[in-house]
C-alpha positions in Angstrom: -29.2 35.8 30.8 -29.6 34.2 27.2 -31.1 36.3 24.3 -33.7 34.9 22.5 -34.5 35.2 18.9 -37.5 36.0 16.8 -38.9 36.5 13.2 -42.2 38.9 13.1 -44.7 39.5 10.6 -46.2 42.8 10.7 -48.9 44.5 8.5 -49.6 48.4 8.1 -53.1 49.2 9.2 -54.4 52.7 9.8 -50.4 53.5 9.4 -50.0 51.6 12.5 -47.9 48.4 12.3 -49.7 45.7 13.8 -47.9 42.1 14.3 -50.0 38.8 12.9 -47.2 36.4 13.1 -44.4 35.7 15.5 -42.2 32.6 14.9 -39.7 31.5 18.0 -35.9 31.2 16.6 -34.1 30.3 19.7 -31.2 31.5 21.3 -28.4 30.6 18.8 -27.6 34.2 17.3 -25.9 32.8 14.4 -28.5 30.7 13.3 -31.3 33.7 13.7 -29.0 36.0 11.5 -28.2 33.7 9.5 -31.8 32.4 8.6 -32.9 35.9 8.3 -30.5 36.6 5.2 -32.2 34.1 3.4 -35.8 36.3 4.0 -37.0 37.9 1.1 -38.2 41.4 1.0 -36.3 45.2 0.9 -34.6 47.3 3.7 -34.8 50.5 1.4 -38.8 51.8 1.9 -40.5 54.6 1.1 -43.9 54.0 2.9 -46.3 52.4 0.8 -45.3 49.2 1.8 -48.0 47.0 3.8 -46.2 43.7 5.1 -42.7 43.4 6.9 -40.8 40.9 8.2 -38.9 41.8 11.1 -35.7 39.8 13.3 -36.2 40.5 16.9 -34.1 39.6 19.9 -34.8 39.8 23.4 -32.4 40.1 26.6 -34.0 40.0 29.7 -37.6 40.5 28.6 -36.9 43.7 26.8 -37.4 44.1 22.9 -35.0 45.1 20.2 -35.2 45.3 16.8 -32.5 44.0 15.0 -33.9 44.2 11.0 -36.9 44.8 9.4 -37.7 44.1 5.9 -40.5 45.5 3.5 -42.1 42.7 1.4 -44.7 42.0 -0.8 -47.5 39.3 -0.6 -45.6 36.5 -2.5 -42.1 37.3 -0.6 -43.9 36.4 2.6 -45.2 33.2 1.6 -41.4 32.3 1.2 -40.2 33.6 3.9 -42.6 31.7 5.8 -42.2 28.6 3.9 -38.0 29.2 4.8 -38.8 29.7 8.5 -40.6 26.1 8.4 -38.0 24.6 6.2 -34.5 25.8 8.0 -36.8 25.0 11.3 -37.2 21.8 10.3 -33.7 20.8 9.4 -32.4 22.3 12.7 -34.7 20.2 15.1 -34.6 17.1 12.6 -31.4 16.7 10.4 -29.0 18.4 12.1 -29.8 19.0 15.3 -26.6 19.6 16.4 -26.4 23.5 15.6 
């Protein structure tokens, strides 16, 4: 069974992560990593943080966390504005990868 990719956006409430965004990255691994080195944001955190941006895969309906990143307000408006950008060029310019 293929693994499927995904980028999630997930905000701190009541110290309970609660996810507001989930963007489908597809099943090519390489292309999921690879877009979410270009996310903005720190792995290092010391709890204050709010937002996070997390890469998710899935393998036969089950959940894993691959990375999570803490960001602030401005980092996720680029990452979101990457995610529609490299999602773009991969279903549009080169839709070969």
């Amino acid at each position: 069974m293929k693994k499927t990719y995904y980028i999630m956006f997930h905000i701190k409430v009541k110290g309970e992560l609660q996810t507001f965004g989930k963007f489908y990255i597809g099943q090519h691994r390489a292309l999921a990593h690879g877009l979410f080195k270009k996310m903005r944001g720190k792995a290092d955190t010391d709890g204050s943080e709010v937002l996070f941006v997390e890469l998710m895969e899935t393998h036969e309906k089950l959940p894993l966390n691959i990375q999570m990143l803490a960001c602030t307000l401005d980092e996720l408006a680029e990452n979101c504005r990457v995610i529609a950008k490299e999602t773009f060029k991969w279903n549009n310019i080169d839709p070969g990868n």
